[in-house]
DOGUGU-58413 format. One record per residue (C-alpha): x negated, y negated, z; residue in one letter; residue number from 0. Coordinates in nm, 4 decimals. Example, Ala and Ser with C-alpha at 12.3 -4.5 7.8 and 13.67 -1.06 7.14 Angstrom:
// residues 2
PT       c1       c2       c3 aa   i
PT  -1.2300   0.4500   0.7800  A   0
PT  -1.3670   0.1060   0.7140  S   1
END
This chain:
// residues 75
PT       c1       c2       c3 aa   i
PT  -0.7803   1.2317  -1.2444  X   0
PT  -0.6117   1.3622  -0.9159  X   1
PT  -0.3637   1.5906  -0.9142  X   2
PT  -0.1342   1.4721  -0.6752  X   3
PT   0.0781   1.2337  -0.8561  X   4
PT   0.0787   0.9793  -0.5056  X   5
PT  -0.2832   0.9827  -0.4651  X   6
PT  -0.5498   0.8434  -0.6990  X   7
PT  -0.9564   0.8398  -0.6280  X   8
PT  -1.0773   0.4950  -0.5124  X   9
PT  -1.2535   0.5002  -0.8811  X  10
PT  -0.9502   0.5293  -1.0387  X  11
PT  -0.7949   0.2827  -0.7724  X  12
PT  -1.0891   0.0350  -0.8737  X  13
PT  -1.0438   0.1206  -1.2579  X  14
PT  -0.6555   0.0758  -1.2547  X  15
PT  -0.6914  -0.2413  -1.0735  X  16
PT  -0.9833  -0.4077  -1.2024  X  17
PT  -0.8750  -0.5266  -1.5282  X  18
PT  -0.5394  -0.6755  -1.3775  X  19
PT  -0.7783  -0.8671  -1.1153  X  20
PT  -0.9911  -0.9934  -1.2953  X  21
PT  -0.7975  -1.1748  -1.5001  X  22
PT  -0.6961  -1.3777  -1.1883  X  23
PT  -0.9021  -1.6995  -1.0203  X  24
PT  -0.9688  -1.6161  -0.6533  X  25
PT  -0.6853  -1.7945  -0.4881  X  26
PT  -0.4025  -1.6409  -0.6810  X  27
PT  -0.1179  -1.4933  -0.4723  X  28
PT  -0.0222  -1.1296  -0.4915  X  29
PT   0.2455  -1.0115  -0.2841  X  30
PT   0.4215  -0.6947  -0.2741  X  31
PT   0.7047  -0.4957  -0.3375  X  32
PT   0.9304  -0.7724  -0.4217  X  33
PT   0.7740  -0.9830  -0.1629  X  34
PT   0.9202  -0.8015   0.1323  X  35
PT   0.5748  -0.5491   0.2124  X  36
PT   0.2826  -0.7243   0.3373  X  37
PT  -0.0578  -0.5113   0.3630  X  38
PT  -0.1168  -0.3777   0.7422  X  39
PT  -0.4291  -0.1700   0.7181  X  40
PT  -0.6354   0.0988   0.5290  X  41
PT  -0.6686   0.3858   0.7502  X  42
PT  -0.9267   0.6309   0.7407  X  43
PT  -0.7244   1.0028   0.7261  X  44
PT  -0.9573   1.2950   0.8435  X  45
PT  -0.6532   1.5865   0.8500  X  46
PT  -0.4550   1.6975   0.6159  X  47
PT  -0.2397   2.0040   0.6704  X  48
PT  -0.4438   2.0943   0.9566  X  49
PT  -0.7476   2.0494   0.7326  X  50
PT  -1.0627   1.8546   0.7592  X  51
PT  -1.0335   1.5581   0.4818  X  52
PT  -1.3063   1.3342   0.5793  X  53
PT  -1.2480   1.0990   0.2502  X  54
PT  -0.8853   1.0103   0.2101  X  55
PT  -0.8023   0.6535   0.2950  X  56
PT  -0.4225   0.5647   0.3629  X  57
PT  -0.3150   0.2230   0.2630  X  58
PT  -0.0079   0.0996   0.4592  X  59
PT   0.2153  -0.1671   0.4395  X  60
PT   0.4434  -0.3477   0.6895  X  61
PT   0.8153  -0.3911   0.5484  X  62
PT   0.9410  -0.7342   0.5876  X  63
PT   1.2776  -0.8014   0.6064  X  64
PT   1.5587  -1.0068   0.7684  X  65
PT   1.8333  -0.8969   1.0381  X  66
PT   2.1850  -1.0854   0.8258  X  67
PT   2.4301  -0.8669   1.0432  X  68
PT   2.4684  -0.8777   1.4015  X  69
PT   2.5772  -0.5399   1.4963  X  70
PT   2.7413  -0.6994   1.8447  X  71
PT   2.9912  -1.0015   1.6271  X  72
PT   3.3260  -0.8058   1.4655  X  73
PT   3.3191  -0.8648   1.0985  X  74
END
């Protein structure tokens, strides 16, 4: 187990997933957050604190959301 509570080993990535997955045909849906993230890209992160890290993988997400106030109209 890591000991950062925010990051977890692939393994344990794969472990914590893999039963949840599985369960699931192929073309199941997933979405996430409450549907307003959608995945951007796993990026490779070599430094950390000005440290070499040459296995840590970030995962980041793109936040969806929609504009419903239009900061130039008066209320």
């Amino acid at each position: 187990m890591t000991k950062k509570p925010y990051t977890m080993t692939v393994r344990e990535f794969k472990e914590r997933i893999a039963d949840y997955l599985n369960a699931y045909p192929d073309d199941t849906e997933i979405y996430f957050g409450a549907g307003d993230l959608s995945l951007y890209r796993l990026k490779p992160r070599h430094w950390v604190d000005g440290e070499p890290y040459p296995r840590l993988v970030q995962i980041e997400f793109n936040q969806i959301y929609e504009v419903d106030i239009d900061p130039e109209q008066d209320n």
